[in-house]
N, C-alpha and C positions, 0 to 999 in steps of 0.2 A: 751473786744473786741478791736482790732485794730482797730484804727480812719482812714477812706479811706482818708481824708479829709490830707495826709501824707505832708510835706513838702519833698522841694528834698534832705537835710540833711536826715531825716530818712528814706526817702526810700533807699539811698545811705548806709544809716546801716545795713536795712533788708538785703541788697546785699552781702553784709561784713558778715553776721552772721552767728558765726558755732556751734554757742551749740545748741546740740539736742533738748535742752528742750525748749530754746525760738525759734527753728522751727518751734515745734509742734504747738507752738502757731499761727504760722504763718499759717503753713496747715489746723489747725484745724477753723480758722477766714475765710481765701480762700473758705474752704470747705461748711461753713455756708452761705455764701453771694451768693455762686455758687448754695445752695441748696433753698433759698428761692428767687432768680432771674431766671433763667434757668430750676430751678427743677432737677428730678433724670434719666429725659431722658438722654441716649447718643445719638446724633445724627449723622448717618454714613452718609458719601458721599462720593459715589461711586466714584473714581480719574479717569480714561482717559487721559492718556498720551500721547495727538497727534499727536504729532509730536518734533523731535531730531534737528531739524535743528535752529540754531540762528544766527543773523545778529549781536550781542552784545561779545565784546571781554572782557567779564568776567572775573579777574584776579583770580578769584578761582574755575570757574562752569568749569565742565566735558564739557559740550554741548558750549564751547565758540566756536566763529567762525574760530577760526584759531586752533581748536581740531583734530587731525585725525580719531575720533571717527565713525566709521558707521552713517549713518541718515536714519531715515525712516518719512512717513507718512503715518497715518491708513488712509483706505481708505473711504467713505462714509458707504458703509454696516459695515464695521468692528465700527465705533462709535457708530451707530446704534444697531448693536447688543450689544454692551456691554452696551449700555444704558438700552436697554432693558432687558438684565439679570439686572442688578442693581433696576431696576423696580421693576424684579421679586422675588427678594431679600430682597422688602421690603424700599429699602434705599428712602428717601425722596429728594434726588438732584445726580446732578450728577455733576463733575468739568472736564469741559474740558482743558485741562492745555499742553502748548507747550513750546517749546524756541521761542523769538521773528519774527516768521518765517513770511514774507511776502508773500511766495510762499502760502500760506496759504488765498487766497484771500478773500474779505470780504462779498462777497457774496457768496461764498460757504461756510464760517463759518454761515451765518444768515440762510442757508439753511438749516445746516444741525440743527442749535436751532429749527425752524419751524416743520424740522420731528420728533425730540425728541418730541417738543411739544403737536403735532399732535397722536401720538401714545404713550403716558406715562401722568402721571400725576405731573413729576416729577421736580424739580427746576433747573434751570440750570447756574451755576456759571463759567464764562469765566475767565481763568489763561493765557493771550496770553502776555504779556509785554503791551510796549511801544505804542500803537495803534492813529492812528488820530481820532478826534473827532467826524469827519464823523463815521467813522470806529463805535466807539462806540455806536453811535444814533442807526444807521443800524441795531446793534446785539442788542439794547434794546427793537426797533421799531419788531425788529423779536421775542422776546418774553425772552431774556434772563432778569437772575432776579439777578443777584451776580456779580461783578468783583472783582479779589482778585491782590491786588500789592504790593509788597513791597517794603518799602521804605527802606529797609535794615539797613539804620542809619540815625539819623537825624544830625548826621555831616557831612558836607557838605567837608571838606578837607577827610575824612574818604572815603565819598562815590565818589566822585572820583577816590580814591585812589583805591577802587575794583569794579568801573562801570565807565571805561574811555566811555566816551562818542563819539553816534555818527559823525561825521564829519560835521558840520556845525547844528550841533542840540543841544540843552539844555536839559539836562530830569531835571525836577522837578515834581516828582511821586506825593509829597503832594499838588502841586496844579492839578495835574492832577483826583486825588482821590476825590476833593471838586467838578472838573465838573461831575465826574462819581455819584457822589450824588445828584446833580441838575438835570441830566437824568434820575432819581429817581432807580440807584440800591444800593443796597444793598452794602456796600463800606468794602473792606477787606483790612488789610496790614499786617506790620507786619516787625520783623527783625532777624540778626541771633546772639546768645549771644556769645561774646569771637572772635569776628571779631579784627586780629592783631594791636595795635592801638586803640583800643575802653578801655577807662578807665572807672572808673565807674560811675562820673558824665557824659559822654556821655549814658551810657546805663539809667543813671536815667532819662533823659533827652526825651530819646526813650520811656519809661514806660509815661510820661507825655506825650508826643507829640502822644499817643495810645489818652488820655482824652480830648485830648485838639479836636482832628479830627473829636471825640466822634461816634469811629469806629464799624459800625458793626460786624464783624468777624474780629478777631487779631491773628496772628500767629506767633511764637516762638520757634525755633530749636538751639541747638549745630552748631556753625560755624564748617564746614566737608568741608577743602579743596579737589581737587580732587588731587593725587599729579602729575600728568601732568601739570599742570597750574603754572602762576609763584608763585601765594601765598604757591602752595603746596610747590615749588622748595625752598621757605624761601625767598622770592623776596621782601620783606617788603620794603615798601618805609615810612613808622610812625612809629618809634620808640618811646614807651613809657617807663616811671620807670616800672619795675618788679611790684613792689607792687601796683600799679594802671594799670595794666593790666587786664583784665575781665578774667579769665579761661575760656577755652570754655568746658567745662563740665554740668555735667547732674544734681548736683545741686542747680549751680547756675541757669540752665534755669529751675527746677523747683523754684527758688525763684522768678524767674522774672513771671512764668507764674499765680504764688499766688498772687504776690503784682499787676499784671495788671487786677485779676482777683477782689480784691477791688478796684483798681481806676477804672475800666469798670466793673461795676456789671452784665450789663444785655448784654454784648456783649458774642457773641459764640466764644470761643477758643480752639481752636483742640490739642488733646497730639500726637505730629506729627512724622513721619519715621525716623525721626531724632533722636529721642529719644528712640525709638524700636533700633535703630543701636545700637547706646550705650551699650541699658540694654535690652536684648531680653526678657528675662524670664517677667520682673516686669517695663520696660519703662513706657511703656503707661500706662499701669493699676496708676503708681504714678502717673502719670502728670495727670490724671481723677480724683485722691484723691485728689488733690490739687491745685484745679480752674477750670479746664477744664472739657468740655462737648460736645465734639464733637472728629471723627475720623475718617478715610480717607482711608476704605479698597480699594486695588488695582483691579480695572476693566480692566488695560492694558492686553493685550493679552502676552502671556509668552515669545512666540520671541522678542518681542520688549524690552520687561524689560530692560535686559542686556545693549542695545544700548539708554537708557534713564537715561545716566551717571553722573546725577549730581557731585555724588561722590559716589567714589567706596565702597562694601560690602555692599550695602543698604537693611536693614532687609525687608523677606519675599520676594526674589528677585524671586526665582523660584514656589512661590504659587498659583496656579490658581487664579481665580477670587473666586470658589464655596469655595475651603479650605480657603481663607482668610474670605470669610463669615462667615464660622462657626468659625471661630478659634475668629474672633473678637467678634463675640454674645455669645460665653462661655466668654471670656476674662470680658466682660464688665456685665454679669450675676456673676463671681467671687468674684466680688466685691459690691455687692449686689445693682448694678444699672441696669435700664434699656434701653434696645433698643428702640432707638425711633421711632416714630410714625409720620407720613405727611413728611410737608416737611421741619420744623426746623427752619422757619424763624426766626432771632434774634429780641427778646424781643426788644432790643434797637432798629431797624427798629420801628417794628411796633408801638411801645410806639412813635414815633416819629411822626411816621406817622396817628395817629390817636388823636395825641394831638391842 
């Protein structure tokens, strides 16, 4: 058995490693910790896309402020109902997830957590950015139970480097994330692997700084420039050695989503869009074999898709809500796991909270 107990020498190895046979090992340790923490549920949450519009000039996100991309926002029934399909679907939460939109005011985000609440029994996980702490109280006070951030790298010349900051503002996501925990939710983050610049003691660094936060929901995709942005344009301002570059490939984020999956045993971590882009056929289904137990079918309404451009080709772009349902409960039955059941709270919440 792999010792979680890693130093950042050998997780920096596991990162590095390409023989099949000491992967296996890897996946098959991931797979064991994941199945006696988590268990064989997969837990779907329903995504809600609410909105296109961002105040954040992004050096690599489709939806940055200075994007010429179309913007929409769903309107109050339109959440509503697709909450309540996702309800009806079975799914245990739902994620309302935007660009950092202010026009998105904060009492009508608490309102509309109150009607989900009001009408569903279902969990509800806030993806809006950068938010005041009023802000946050408000939408906890209203019934919300998850916020998910990411801290995208815990280097801090790095994150700069693709989150220029707002005008006379400081973002520091991880101390932001410690009050989102002291408001008692549920704390999510997470980063993207093979960000330009990112070697691999910074990525071992981000796998540790998941332990150190001792995160409830962590999440981990392929770095996917849009190529409108300047990172897409090759606009690099960190130049690293070649060989200490992270790939941003589907390996290595399956190696990072294993080894975070022993250093956070009882945290939910999702095999995410990102990694369907990549590998449509068999993405997800790997990232489930190896650590992960959670997955994020698309509740956006179908027009909007397209105008919710992170980065372009994004897998299942034109699937309804109902076909991404079934398609993910075969998907996740294929592999001899099952679909889960309530609402998926993270073992490490509740272990926390009941200790």
């Amino acid at each position: 058995m792999i010792n979680s107990q890693m130093t950042t020498r050998e997780i920096i190895s596991w990162l590095k490693e390409t023989d099949e046979t000491s992967l296996e090992s890897l996946w098959r340790a991931a797979d064991e910790v994941r199945q006696a923490n988590v268990g064989d549920q997969v837990h779907l949450r329903g995504l809600i896309e609410i909105s296109s519009y961002c105040v954040r000039s992004c050096r690599y996100c489709g939806l940055n402020a200075a994007s010429p991309a179309d913007r929409y926002r769903m309107t109050a029934d339109e959440i509503q109902d697709a909450a309540r399909a996702a309800h009806d679907y079975g799914y245990g939460s739902v994620v309302l997830q935007g660009g950092e939109d202010y026009g998105l005011k904060s009492q009508w985000i608490a309102d509309r957590i109150r009607a989900i609440k009001a009408e569903t029994s279902l969990a509800v996980t806030l993806s809006l950015g950068e938010r005041s702490n009023e802000d946050f109280a408000l939408w906890r006070d209203a019934g919300a139970d998850r916020y998910l951030l990411r801290f995208e790298t815990s280097n801090r010349p790095l994150y700069d480097n693709i989150h220029p900051p707002l005008a006379g503002k400081y973002s520091d996501r991880q101390d932001i994330l410690l009050h989102l925990r002291q408001l008692g939710y549920e704390i999510g983050s997470g980063v993207m692997i093979g960000i330009p610049g990112q070697t691999w003691d910074i990525l071992a660094n981000d796998l540790e700084t998941f332990a150190r936060l001792d995160l409830d929901m962590i999440g981990m995709g392929p770095y996917i420039a849009h190529p409108g942005t300047p990172l897409g344009k090759g606009e690099n301002l960190i130049e690293v050695p070649a060989d200490q570059q992270v790939p941003n490939d589907e390996l290595t984020t399956y190696k990072a989503i294993a080894l975070t999956r022993l250093l956070c045993p009882a945290s939910n971590i999702p095999s995410t869009t990102a990694l369907a882009t990549l590998n449509l056929a068999e993405g997800r289904e790997l990232g489930l074999s190896r650590g992960a137990n959670v997955v994020m079918p698309n509740m956006t309404p179908v027009q909007y898709r397209a105008m919710y451009e992170i980065y372009p080709a994004k897998a299942c772009l034109n699937e309804t809500a109902k076909e991404c349902h079934h398609c993910m409960n075969n998907r996740i039955r294929s592999i001899g796991r099952i679909p889960g059941e309530g609402r998926g709270d993270s073992p490490n919440y509740t272990n926390n909270h009941n200790s």
